[in-house]
Each structure stands twice: as C-alpha cells, then as structure tokens.
N, CA, C and O atoms as a printed pandas DataFrame, in Angstrom:
     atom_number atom_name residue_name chain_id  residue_number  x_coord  y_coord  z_coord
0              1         N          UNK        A               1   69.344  -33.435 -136.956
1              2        CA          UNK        A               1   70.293  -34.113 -137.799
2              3         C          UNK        A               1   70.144  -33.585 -139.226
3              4         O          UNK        A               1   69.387  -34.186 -139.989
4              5         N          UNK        A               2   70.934  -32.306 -139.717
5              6        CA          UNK        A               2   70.723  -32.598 -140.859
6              7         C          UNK        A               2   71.209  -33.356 -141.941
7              8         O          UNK        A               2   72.277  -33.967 -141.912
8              9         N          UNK        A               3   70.381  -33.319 -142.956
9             10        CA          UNK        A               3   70.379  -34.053 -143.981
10            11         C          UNK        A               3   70.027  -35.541 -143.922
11            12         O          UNK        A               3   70.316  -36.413 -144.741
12            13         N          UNK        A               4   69.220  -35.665 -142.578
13            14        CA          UNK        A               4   68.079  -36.741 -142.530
14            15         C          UNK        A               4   67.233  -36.807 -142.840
15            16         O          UNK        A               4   66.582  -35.764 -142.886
16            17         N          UNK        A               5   66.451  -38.385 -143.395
17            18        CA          UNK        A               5   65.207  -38.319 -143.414
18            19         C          UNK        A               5   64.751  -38.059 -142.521
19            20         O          UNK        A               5   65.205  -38.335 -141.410
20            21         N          UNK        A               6   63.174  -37.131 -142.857
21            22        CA          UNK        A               6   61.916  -37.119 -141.809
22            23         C          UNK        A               6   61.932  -38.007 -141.084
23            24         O          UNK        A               6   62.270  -39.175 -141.272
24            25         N          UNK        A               7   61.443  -37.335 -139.919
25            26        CA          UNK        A               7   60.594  -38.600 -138.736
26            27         C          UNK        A               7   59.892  -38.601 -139.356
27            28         O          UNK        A               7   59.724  -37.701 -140.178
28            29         N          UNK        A               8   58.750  -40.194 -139.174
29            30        CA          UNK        A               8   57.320  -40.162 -139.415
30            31         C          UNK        A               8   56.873  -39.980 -138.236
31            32         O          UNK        A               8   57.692  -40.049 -137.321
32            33         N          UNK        A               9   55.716  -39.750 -137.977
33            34        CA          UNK        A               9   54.546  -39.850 -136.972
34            35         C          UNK        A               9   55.150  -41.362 -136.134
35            36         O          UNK        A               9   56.000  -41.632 -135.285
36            37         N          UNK        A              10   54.197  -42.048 -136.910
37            38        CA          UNK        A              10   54.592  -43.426 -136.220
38            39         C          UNK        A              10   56.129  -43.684 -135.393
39            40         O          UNK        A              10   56.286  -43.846 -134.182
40            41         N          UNK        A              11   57.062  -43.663 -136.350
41            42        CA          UNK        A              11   58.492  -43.730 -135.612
42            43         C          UNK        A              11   58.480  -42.663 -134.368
43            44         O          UNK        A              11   58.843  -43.013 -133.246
44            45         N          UNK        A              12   58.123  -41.600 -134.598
45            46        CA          UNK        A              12   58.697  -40.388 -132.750
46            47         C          UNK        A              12   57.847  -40.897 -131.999
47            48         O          UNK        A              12   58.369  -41.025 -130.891
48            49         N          UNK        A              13   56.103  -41.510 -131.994
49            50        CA          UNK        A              13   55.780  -41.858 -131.017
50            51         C          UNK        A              13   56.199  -43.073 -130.986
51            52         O          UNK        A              13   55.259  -43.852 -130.831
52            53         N          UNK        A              14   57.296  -43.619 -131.075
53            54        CA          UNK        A              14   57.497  -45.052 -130.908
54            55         C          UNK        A              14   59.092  -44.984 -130.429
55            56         O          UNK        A              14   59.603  -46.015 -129.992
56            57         N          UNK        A              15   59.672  -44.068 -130.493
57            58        CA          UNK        A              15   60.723  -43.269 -129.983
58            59         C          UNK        A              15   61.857  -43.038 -130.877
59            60         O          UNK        A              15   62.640  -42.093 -130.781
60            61         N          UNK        A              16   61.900  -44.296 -132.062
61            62        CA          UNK        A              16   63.120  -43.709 -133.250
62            63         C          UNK        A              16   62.580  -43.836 -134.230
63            64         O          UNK        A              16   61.413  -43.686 -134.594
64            65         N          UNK        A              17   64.125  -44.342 -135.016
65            66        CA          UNK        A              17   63.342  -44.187 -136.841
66            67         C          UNK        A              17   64.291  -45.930 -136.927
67            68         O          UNK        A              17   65.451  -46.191 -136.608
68            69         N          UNK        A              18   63.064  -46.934 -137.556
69            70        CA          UNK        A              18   63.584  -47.642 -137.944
70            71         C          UNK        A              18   64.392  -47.520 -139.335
71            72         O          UNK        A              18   63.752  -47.219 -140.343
72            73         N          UNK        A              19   66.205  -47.813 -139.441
73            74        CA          UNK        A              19   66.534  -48.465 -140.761
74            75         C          UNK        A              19   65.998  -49.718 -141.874
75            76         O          UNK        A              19   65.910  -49.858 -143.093
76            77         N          UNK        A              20   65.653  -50.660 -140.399
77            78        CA          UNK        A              20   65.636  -52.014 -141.108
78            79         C          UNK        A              20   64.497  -52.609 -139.721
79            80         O          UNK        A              20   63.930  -52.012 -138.806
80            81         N          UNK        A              21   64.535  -53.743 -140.057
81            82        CA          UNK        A              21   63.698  -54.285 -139.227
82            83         C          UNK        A              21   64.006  -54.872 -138.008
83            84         O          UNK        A              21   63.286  -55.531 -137.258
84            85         N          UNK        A              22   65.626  -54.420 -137.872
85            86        CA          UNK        A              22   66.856  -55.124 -136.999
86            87         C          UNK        A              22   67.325  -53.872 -136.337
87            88         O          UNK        A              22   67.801  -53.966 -135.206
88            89         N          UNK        A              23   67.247  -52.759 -136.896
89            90        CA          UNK        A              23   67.540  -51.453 -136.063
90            91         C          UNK        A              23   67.030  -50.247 -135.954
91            92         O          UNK        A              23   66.400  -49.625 -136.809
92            93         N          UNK        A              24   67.429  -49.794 -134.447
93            94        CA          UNK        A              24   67.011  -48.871 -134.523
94            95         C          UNK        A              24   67.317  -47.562 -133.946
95            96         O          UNK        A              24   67.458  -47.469 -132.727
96            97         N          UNK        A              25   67.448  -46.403 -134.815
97            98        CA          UNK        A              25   68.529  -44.901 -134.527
98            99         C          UNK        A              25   66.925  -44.581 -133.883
99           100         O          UNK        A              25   65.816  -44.828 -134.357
100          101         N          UNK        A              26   67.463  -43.734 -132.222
101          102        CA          UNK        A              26   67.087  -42.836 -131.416
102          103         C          UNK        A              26   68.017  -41.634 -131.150
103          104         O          UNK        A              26   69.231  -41.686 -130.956
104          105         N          UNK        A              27   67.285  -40.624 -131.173
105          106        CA          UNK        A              27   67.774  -39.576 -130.618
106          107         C          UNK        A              27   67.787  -39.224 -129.178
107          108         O          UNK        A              27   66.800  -39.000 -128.478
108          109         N          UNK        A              28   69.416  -39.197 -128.717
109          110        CA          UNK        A              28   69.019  -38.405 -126.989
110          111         C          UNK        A              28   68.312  -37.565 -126.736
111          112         O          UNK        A              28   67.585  -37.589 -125.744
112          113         N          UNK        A              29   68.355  -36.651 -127.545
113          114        CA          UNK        A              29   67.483  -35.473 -127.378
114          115         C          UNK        A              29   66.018  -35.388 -127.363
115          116         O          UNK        A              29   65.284  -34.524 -126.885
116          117         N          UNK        A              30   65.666  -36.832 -128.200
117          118        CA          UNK        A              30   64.165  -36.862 -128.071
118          119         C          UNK        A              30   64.128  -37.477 -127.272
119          120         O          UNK        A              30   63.232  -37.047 -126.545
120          121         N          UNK        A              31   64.651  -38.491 -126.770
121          122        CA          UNK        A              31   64.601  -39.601 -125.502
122          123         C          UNK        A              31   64.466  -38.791 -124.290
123          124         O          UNK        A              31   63.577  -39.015 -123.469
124          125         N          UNK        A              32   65.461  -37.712 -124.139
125          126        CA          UNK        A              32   65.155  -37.101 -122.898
126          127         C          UNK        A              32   64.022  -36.308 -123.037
127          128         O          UNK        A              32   63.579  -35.987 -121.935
128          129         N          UNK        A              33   63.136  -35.699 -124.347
129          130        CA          UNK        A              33   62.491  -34.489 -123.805
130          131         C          UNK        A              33   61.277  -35.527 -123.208
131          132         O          UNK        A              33   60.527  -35.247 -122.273
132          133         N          UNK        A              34   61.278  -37.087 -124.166
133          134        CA          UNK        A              34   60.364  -38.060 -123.697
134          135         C          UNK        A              34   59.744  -37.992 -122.182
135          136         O          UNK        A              34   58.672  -37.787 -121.614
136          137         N          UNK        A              35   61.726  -38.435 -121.766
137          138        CA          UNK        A              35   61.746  -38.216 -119.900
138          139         C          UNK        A              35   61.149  -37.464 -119.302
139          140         O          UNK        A              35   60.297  -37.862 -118.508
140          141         N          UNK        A              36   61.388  -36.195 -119.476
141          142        CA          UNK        A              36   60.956  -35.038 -119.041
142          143         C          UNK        A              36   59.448  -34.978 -119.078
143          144         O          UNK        A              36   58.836  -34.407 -118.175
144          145         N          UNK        A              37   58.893  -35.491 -119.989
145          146        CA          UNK        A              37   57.304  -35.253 -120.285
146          147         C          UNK        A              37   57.085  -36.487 -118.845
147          148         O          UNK        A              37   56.755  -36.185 -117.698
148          149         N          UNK        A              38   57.332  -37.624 -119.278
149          150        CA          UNK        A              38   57.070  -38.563 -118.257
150          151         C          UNK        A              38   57.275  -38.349 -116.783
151          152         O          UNK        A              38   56.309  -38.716 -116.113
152          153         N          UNK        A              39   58.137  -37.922 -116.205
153          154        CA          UNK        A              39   58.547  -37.684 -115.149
154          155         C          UNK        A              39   57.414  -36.556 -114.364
155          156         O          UNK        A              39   56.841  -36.706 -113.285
156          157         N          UNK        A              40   57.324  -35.224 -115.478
157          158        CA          UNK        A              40   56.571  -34.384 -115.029
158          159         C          UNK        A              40   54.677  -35.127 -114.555
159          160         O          UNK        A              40   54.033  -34.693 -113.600
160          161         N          UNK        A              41   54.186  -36.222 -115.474
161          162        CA          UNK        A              41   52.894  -36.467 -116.051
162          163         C          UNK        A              41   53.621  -38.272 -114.711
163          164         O          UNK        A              41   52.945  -39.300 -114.684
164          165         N          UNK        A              42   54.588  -38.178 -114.101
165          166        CA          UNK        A              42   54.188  -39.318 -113.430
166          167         C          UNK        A              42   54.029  -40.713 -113.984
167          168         O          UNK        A              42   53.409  -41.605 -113.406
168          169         N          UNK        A              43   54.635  -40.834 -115.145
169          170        CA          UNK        A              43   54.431  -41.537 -115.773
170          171         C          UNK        A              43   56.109  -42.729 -116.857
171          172         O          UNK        A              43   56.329  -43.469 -117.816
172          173         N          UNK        A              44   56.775  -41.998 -115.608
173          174        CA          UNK        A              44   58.467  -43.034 -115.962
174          175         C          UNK        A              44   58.011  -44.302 -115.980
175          176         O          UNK        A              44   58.216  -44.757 -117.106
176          177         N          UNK        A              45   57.456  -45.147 -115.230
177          178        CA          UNK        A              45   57.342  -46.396 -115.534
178          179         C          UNK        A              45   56.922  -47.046 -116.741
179          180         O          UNK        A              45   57.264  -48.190 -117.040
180          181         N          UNK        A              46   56.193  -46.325 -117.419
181          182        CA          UNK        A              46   55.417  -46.624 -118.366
182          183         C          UNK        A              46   56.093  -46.510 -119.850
183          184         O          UNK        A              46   56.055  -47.240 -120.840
184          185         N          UNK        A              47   56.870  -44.989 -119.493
185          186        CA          UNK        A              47   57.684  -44.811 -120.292
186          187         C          UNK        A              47   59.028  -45.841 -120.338
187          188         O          UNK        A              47   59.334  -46.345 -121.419
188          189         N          UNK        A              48   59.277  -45.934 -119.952
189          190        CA          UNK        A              48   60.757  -47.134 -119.627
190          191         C          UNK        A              48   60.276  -48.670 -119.904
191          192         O          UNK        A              48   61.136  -49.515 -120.156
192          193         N          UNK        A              49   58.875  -49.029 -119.856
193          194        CA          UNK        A              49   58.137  -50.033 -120.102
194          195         C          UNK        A              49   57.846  -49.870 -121.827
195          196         O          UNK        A              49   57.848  -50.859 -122.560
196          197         N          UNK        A              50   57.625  -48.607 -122.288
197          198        CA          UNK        A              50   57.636  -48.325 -123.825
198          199         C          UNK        A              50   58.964  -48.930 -124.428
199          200         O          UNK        A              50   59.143  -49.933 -125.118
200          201         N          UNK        A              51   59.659  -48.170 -124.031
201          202        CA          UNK        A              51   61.433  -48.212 -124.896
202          203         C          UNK        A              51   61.999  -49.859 -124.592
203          204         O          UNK        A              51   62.743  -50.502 -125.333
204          205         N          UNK        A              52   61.430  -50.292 -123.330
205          206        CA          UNK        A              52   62.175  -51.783 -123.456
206          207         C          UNK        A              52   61.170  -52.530 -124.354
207          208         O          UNK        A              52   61.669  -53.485 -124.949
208          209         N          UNK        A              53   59.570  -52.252 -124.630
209          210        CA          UNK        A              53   58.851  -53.236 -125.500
210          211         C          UNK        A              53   59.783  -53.065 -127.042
211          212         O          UNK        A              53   60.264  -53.895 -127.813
212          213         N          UNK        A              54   59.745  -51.504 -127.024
213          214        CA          UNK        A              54   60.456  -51.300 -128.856
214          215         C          UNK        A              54   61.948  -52.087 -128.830
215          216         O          UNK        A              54   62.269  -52.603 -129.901
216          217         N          UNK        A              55   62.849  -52.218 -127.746
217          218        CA          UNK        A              55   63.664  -52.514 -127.877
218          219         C          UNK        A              55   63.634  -54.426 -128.158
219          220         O          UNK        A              55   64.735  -54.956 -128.307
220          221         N          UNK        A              56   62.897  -54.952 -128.190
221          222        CA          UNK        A              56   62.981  -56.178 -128.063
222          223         C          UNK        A              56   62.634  -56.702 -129.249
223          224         O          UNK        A              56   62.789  -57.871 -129.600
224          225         N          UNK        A              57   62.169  -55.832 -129.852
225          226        CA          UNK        A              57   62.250  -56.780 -131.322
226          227         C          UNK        A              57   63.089  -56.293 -132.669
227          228         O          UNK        A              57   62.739  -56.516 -133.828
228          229         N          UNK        A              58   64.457  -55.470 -132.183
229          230        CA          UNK        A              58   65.711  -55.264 -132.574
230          231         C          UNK        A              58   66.717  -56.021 -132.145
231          232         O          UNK        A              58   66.579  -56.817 -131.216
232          233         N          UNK        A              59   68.044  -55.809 -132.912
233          234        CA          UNK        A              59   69.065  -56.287 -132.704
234          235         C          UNK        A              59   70.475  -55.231 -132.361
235          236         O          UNK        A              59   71.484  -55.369 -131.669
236          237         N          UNK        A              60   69.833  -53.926 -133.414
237          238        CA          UNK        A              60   71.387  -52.903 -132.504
238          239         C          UNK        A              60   70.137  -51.584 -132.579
239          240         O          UNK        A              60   69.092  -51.578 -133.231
240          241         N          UNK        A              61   70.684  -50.549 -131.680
241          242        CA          UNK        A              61   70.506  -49.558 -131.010
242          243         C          UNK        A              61   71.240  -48.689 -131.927
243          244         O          UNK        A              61   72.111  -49.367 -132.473
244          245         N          UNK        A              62   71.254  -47.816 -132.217
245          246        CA          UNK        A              62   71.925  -46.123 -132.936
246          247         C          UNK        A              62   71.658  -44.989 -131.762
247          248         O          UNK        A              62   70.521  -44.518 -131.772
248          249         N          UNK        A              63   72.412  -44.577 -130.924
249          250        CA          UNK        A              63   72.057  -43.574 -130.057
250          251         C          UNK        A              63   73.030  -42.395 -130.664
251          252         O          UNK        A              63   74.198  -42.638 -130.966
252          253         N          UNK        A              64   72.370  -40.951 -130.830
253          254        CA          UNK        A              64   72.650  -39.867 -131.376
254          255         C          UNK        A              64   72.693  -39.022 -130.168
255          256         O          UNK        A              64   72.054  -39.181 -129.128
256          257         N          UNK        A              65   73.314  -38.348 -130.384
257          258        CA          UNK        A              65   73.240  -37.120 -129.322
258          259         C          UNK        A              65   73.417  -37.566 -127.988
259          260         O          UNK        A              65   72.403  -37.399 -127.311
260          261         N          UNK        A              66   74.444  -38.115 -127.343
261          262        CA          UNK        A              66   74.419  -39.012 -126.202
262          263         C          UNK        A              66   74.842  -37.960 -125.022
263          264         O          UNK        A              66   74.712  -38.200 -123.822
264          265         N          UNK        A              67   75.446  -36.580 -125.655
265          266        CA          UNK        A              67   75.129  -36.030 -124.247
266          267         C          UNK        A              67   74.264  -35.589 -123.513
267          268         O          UNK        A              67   74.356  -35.048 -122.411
268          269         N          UNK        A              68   73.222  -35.875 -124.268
269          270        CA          UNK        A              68   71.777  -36.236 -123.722
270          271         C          UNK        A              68   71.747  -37.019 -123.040
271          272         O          UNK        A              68   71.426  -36.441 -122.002
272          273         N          UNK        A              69   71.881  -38.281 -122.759
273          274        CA          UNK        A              69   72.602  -39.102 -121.685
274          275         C          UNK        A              69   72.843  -39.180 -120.738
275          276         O          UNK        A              69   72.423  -39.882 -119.818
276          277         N          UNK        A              70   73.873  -38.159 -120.856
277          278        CA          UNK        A              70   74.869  -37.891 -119.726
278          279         C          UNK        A              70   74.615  -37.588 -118.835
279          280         O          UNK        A              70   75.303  -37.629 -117.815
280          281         N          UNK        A              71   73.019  -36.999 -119.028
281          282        CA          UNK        A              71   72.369  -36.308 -117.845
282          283         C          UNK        A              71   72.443  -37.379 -116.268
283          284         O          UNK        A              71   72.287  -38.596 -116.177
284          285         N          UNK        A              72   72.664  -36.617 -115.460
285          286        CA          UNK        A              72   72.268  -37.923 -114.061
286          287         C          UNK        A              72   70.900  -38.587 -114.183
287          288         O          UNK        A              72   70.759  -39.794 -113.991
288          289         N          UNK        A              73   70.114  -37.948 -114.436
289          290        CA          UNK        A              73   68.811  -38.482 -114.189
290          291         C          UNK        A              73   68.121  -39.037 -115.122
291          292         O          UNK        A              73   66.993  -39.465 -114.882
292          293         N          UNK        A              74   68.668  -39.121 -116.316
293          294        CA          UNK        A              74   67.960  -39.714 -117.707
294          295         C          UNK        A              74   68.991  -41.274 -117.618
295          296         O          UNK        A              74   68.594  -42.432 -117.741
296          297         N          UNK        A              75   70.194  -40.846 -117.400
297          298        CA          UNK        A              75   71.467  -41.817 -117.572
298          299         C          UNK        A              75   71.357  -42.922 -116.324
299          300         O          UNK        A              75   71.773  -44.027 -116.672
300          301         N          UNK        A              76   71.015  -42.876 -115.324
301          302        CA          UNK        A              76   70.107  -43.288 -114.056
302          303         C          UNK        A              76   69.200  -44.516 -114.682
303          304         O          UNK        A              76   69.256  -45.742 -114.591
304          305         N          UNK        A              77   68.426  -43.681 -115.292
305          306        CA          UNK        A              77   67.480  -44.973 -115.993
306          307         C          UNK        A              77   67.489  -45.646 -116.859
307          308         O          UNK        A              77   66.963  -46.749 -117.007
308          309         N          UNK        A              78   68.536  -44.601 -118.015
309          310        CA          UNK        A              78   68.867  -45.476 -119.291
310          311         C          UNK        A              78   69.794  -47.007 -118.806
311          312         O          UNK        A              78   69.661  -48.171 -119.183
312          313         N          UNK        A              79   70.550  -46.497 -118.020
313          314        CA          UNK        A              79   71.309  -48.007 -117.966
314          315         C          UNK        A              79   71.037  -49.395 -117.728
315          316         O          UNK        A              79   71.529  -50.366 -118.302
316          317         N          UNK        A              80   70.184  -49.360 -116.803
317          318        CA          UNK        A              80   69.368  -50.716 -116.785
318          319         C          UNK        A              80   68.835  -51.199 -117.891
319          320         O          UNK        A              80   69.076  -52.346 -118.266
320          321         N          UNK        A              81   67.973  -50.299 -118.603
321          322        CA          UNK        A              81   67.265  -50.471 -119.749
322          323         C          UNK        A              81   68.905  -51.202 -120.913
323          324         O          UNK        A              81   68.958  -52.372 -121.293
324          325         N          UNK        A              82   69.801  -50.328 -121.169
325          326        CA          UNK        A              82   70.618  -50.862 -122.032
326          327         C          UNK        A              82   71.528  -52.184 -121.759
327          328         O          UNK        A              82   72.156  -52.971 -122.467
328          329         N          UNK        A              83   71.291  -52.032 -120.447
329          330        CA          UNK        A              83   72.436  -53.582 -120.346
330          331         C          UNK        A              83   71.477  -54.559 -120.193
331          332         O          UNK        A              83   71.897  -55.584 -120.730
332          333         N          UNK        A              84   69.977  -54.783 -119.532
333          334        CA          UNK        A              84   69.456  -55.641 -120.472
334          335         C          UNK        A              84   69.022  -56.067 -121.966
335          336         O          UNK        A              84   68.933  -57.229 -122.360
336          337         N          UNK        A              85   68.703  -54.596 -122.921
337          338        CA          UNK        A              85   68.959  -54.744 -124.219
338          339         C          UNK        A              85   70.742  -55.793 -124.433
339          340         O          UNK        A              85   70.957  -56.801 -125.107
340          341         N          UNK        A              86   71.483  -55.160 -123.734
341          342        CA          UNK        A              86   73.111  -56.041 -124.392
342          343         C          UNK        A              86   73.015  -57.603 -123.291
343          344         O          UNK        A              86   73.897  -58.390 -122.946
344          345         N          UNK        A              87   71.795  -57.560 -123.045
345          346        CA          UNK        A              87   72.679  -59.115 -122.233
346          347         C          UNK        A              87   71.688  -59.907 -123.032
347          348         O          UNK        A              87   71.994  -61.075 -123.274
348          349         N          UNK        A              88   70.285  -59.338 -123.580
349          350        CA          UNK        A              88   69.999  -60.052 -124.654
350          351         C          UNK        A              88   70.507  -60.129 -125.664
351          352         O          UNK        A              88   69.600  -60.346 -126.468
352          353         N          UNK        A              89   71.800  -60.073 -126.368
353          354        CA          UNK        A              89   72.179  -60.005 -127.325
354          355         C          UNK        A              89   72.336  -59.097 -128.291
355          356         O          UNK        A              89   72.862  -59.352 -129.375
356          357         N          UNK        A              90   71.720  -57.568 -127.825
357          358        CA          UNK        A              90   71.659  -56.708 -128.313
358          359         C          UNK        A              90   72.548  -55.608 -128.374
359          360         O          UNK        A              90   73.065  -55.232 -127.322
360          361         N          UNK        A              91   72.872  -54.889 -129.701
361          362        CA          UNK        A              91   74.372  -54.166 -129.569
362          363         C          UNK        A              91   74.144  -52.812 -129.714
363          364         O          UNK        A              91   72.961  -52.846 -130.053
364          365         N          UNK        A              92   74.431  -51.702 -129.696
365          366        CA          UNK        A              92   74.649  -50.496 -128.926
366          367         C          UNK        A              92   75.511  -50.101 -129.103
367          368         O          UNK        A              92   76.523  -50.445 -128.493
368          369         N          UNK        A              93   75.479  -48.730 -130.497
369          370        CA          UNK        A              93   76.081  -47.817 -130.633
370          371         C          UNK        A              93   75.957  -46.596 -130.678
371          372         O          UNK        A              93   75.008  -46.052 -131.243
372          373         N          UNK        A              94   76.957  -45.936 -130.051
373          374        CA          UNK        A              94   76.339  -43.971 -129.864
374          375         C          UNK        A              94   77.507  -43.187 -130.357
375          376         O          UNK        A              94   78.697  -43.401 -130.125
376          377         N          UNK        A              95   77.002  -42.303 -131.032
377          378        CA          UNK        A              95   77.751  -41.640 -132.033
378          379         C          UNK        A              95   77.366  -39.829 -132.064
379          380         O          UNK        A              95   77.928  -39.093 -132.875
C-alpha cells in the first residue's frame, strides 16, 4: 500500500494494523501468505482460532486486497470466520 504507515511488529503478528481501538485494516495478501504458512506447518486451526480472537474485540474489519480472497481455499475458510464476525455485530469492508 503505498503511502502507508509502517506495519509494526506487533500489528503483522497479530494480522493488521489497528486505526482505532474499534478497527481493524488487514491485508489479503498477508492473510493469505498467513494461510499458506499455516496450512503447510499444519497448523489452520490455530490460525483461524488467531484471527477470530483479534476479531472480537473490534467493531469493523478493512479488508485490502480481496482478490486475495478469492482464492477457493483461503475464501473456504474466510467465510465462516466473517459471518460470525457480522452476526456479532460486526461490519466488513473490502476495498
């Protein structure tokens, strides 16, 4: 993204960059290479157990790069994960 701020440390291993204390912008692109690490290391559950803990103490989602997404096999898992983020009340935008 240019003409973004830095990631910190803290935010990529935590999977985005908080704005506020209410949201939070992820990148597809890091989300999937996430997948990819997990999947290879056996370790999707854990990972998908990460992103729903971060997700729960937000209120909207920023998804970047969503044809990252699109993938079958990332998009497979993301969805569960996001429609319980939106049935808690949580909103979800990708841009």
């Amino acid at each position: 993204m240019a003409g973004s701020e830095p990631l910190n440390r803290r935010d990529f291993l935590r999977f985005g960059r908080r704005r506020d204390a209410h949201r939070l912008d992820l990148s597809g692109e890091q989300l999937f290479m996430k997948f990819v690490d997990a999947r290879e290391n056996d370790t999707v559950a854990e990972f998908l157990a990460r992103l729903e803990a971060d997700l729960q103490s937000i209120e909207e989602l920023r998804l970047t790069g969503i044809e990252w997404l699109r993938r079958e096999d990332l998009g497979a898992r993301m969805g569960p994960v996001l429609s319980a983020f939106r049935a808690r009340g949580g909103k979800v935008t990708f841009e």
